[in-house]
C-alpha positions, 0 to 999 in steps of 0.5 A, spaced: 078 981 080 075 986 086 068 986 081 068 978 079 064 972 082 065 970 088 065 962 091 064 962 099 064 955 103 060 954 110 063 949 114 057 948 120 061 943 124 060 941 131 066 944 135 068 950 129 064 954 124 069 956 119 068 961 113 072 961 107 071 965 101 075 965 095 075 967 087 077 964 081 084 963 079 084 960 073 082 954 072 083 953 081 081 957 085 084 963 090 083 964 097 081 971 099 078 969 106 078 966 112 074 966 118 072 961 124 068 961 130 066 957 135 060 953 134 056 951 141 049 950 137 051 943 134 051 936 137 054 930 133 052 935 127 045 937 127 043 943 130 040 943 136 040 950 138 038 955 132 040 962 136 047 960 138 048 956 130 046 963 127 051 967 131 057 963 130 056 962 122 055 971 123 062 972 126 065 967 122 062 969 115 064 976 118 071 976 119 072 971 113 069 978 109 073 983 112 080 979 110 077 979 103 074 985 103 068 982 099 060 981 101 058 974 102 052 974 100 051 966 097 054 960 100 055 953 100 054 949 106 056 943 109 052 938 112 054 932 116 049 928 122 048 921 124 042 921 120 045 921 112 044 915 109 047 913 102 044 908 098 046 904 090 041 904 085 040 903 077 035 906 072 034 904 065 032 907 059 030 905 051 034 910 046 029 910 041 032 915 035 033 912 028 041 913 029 041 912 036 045 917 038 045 917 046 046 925 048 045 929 054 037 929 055 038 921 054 043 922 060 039 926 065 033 922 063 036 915 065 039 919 072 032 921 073 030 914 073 036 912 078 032 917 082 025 913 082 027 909 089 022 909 095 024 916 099 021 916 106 017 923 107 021 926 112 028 925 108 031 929 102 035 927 097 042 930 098 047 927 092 045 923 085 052 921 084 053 917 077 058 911 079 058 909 071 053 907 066 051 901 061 051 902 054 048 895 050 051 891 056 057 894 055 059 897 062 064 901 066 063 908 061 063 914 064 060 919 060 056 916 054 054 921 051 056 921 043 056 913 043 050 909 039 046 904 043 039 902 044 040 901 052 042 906 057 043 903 064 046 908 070 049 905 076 048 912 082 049 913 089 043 917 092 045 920 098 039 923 102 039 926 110 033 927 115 029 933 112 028 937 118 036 937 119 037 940 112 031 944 113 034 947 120 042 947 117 038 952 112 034 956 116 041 957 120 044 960 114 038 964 112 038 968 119 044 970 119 043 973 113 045 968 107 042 965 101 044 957 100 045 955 093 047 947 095 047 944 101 054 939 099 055 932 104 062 933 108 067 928 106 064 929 098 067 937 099 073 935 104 075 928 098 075 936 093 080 939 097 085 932 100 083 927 094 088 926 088 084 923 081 089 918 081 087 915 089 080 916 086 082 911 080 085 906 084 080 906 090 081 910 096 078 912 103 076 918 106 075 918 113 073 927 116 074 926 123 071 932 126 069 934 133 062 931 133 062 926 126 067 921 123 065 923 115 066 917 111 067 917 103 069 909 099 071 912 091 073 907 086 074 908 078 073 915 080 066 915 082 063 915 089 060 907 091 059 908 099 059 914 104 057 914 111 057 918 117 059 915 125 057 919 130 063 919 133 069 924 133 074 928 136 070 930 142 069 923 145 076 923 146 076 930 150 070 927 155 073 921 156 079 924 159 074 929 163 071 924 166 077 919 167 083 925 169 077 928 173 079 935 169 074 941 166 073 939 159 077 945 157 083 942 160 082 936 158 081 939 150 088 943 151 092 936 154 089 932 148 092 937 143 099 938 147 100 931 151 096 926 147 098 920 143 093 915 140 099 909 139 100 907 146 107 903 144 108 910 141 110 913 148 115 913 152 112 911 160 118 916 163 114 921 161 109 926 165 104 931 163 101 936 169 093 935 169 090 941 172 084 939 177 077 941 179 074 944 186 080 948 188 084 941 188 092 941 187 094 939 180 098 933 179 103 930 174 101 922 171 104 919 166 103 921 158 104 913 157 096 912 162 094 918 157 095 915 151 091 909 154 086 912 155 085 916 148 087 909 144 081 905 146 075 911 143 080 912 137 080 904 135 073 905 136 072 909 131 077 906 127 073 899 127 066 903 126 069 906 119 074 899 117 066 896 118 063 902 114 068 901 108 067 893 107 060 894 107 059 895 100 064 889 098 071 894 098 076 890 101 083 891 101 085 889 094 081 895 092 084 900 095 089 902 092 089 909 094 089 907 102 086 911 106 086 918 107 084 921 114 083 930 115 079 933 120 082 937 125 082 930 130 087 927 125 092 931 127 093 928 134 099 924 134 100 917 132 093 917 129 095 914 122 100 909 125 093 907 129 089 907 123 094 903 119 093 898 124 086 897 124 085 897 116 091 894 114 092 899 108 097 905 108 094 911 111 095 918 110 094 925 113 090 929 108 090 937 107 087 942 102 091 942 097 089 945 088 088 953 091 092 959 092 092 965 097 093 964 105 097 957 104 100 958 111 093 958 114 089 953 110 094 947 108 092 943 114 086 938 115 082 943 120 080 947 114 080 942 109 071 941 108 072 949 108 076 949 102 072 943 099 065 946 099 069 953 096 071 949 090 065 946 090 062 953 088 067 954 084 066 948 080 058 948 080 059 955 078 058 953 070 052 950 070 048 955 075 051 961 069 047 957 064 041 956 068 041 963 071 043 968 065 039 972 061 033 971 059 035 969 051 040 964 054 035 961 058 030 960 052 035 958 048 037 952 052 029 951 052 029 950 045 036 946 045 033 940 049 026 941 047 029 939 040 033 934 042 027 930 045 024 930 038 029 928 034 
């Protein structure tokens, strides 16, 4: 396996940039290696600070390389911001051959046209998800190919992003000496590694609550129907109690992850935690109880700014079987799905990476779990880019497939 393909995701994320490189196991994937840094050249997702983004990719990518022993050369890279938008639309298409097959060149023609939606100059599309296609006004089909029909309807979610935050994640990942093969929307990688098919089936929520972005993603009938981003994360809880305890950030950041507690009923108010001071100030103890009041209003708020974004597109309650599920390195704080169970009136769970191998002990926990995704997401893209990209007689050779399958 030392000279076999290789599958490297890139985690640019606002607090932390993790590397996670992995090579194929079967029909899965086996993680090889691992390597995060600190990220201090991002805000709420966007690069706002070109020089420090590329260093910390380097040193993440570069201890990711030397647990794997292997060069990282290409990546895919995540990407998450404020500024992505998804929209729903439909295309429609005649199929006009005498037997009416529907076939593969129908199914790319008919998404083509679902992509025919006014995009302003300065977005870019990300994603075409197909949710589900309409043959002859028969709808809830998944894949038409092979079917006959004289009409093909697709039903997509197009996910765009502001060019030049994409423009800027790339030229980060290409100065620190890497090609990007696709930039993949978060919670669409972190969903590959925390969801399960039968959640997607059913109806199921992804919240990825990062230090700077709250990733949404609504799956039902196994296809994506809403993705949003809030900007909103874990680090305004931290600021909140900087600012209220009157304590530096990075204490603040430490008291939140030993001693918080998002579910104020959830704590007992005998209980003190020591909260270090500033200006040479002594420290002093509060009560953990005062804390967790502190943490639980801005974590209802994201909560309510989520429960918002789900019942956007018509998803209530009675279609999520699958509840929701919340990952992210913020949702390890304490009493987090108590909360959420609350606010959304659905079962809630603590999603980690899950359907790999190699390093478990470090990667099963929901920190790493958009990582994870975007390796299995260039593991499973894998296939279609071999075809693409092999020999020059393979390549003539599809040529020549389509272009007579156009004509018949």
């Amino acid at each position: 396996m030392a000279d076999g393909p290789i599958y490297a995701g890139l985690d640019i994320g606002t607090t932390k940039i993790t590397a996670i490189v992995a090579e194929a196991d079967g029909d899965a994937i086996r993680i090889i290696g691992v390597g995060s840094a600190p990220s201090d050249g991002l805000k709420r997702g966007v690069v706002v600070n070109l020089e420090r983004t590329v260093r910390s990719i380097q040193h993440a990518v570069q201890e990711a390389e030397r647990i794997a022993g292997r060069s990282v050369k290409s990546v895919s890279a995540g990407i998450a911001g404020d500024h992505i938008r998804g929209i729903n639309s439909r295309g429609v298409i005649a199929v006009s051959r005498k037997d009416s097959e529907i076939r593969a060149v129908d199914v790319a023609r008919v998404v083509e046209a679902a992509k025919a939606v006014a995009i302003p100059a300065d977005r870019e599309i990300l994603h075409v998800l197909p949710q589900q296609y309409v043959v002859d006004d028969q709808d809830g089909i998944r894949d038409p190919t092979g079917m006959s029909g004289v009409r093909l309807e697709a039903e997509v979610h197009i996910i765009t992003g502001a060019a030049s935050a994409c423009r800027n994640v790339l030229r980060a990942a290409e100065r620190a000496g890497l090609q990007v093969d696709e930039l993949v929307l978060e919670p669409l990688a972190s969903a590959a590694a925390v969801l399960r098919p039968d959640e997607k089936d059913l109806g199921v929520a992804i919240l990825d609550i990062g230090g700077g972005t709250t990733d949404i993603a609504v799956f039902y009938e196994g296809s994506v129907r809403h993705t949003a981003v809030i900007g909103l994360g874990g680090a305004n809880v931290t600021n909140d109690l900087a600012i209220g305890l009157r304590t530096p950030v990075e204490r603040a950041e430490q008291l939140k992850l030993d001693a918080g507690c998002a579910l104020t009923s959830m704590v007992r108010p005998d209980e003190t935690v020591r909260v270090p001071s500033v200006g040479g100030r002594p420290d002093r103890d509060i009560s953990r109880h005062m804390l967790a009041m502190m943490i639980e209003p801005r974590v209802e708020e994201i909560f309510a700014h989520a429960n918002k974004e789900i019942r956007k597109n018509h998803m209530g309650a009675e279609l999520l079987g699958g509840g929701v599920v919340l990952t992210g390195g913020a949702s390890l704080l304490a009493g987090m799905t108590e909360l959420a169970e609350q606010v959304f009136d659905l079962p809630v769970r603590r999603g980690a990476p899950m359907g790999f191998s190699g390093h478990e002990e470090t990667v099963s926990d929901p920190r790493y779990a958009t990582g994870v995704g975007l390796a299995m997401y260039a593991y499973q893209n894998d296939g279609g880019r071999r075809v693409a990209d092999g020999n020059w007689m393979g390549r003539i050779g599809v040529g020549i497939r389509r272009w007579i399958e156009e004509l018949v």
